[in-house]
C-alpha positions as CSV (number, residue, x, y, z in Angstrom):
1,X,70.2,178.0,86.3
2,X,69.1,176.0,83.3
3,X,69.7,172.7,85.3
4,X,67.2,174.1,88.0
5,X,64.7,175.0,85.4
6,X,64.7,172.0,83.9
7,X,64.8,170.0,86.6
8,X,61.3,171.8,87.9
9,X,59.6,171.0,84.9
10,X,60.7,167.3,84.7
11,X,59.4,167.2,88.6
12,X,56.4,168.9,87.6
13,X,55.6,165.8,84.4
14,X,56.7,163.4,86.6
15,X,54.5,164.1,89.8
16,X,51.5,164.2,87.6
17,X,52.3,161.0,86.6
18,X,53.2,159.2,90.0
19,X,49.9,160.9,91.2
20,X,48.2,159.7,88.5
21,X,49.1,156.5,89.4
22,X,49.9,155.8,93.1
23,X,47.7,158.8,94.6
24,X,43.7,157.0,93.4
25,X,40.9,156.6,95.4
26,X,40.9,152.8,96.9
27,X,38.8,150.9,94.7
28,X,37.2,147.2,94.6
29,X,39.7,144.9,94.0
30,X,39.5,143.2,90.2
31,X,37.4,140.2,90.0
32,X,39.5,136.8,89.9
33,X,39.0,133.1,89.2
34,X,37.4,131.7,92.1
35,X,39.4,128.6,93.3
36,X,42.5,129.3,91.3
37,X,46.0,129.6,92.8
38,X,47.8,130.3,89.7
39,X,48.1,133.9,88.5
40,X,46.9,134.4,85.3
41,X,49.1,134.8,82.5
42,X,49.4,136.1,78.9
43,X,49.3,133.4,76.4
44,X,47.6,130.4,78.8
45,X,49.4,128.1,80.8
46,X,50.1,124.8,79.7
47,X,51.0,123.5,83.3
48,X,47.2,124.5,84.3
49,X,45.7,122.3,81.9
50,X,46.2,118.9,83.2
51,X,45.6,119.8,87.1
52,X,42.0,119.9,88.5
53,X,39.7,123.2,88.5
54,X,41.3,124.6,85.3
55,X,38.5,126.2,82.9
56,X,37.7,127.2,79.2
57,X,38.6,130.8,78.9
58,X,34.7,130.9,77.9
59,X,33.6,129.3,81.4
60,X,35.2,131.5,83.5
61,X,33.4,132.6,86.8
62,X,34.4,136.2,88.3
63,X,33.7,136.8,91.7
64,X,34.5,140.3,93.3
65,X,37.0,140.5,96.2
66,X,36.8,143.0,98.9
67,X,39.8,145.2,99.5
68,X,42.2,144.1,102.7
69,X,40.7,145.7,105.9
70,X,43.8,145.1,107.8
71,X,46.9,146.9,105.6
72,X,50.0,144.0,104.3
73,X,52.6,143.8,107.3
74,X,56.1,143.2,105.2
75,X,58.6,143.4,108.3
76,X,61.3,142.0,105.6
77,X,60.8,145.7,104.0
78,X,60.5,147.4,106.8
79,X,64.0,146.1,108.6
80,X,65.7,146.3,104.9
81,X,64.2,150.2,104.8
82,X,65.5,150.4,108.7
83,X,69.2,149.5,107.3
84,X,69.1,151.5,104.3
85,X,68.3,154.7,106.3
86,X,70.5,153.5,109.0
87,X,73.5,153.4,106.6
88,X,72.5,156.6,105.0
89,X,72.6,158.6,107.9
90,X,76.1,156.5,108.7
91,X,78.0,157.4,106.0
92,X,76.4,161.1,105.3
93,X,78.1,161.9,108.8
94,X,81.5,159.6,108.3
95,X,82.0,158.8,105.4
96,X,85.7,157.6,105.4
97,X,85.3,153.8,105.9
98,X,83.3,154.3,101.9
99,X,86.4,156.8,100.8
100,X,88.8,154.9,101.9
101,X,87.4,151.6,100.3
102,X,86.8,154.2,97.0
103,X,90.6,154.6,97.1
104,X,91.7,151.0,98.0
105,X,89.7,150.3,95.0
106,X,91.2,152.4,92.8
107,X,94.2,152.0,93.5
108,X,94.0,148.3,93.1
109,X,92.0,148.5,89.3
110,X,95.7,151.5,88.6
111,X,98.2,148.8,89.6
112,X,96.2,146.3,87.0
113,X,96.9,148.1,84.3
């Protein structure tokens, strides 16, 4: 019981934060450097300063950028997601081949020793 208790009220922190965070009205995205492939990074970047276009932190020029109409097609994700549920559902409903590699294992890391 205590387990169950518990584990509602570290769903019930955790959710506010992971709503807090994820769950936001789409906003503008942050302004950026115009003309600048490099991400910007704490501290500087030394390998900036010698190629063309790089500016004084003081002469910096924002310009806004519109959020992506269209949403970010990742197919690598999706076909690694694809597997991952795949082999889920595999092994939830026979899951020998994984026992009986669990055993091979063990038996192999006993007869080290």
């Amino acid at each position: 019981v205590a387990i169950v208790v518990g584990s509602a009220i570290s769903l019930a922190y955790y959710l506010r934060v992971v709503a807090a965070i994820w769950m936001r009205a789409p906003e503008a995205r942050p302004a950026v450097r115009a003309g600048v492939p490099r991400p910007a990074i704490a501290g500087g970047s030394a390998e900036a300063d010698d190629q063309l276009g790089a500016v004084v932190a003081g002469d910096v020029q924002l310009e806004e950028v519109a959020p992506r109409s269209d949403p970010l097609v990742q197919p690598e994700v999706v076909g690694l997601a694809l597997l991952c549920a795949a082999a889920t559902l595999f092994f939830g409903v026979y899951p020998e081949p994984l026992l009986d590699l669990a055993r091979d294992a063990g038996a192999t890391l006993t007869g080290l020793f």
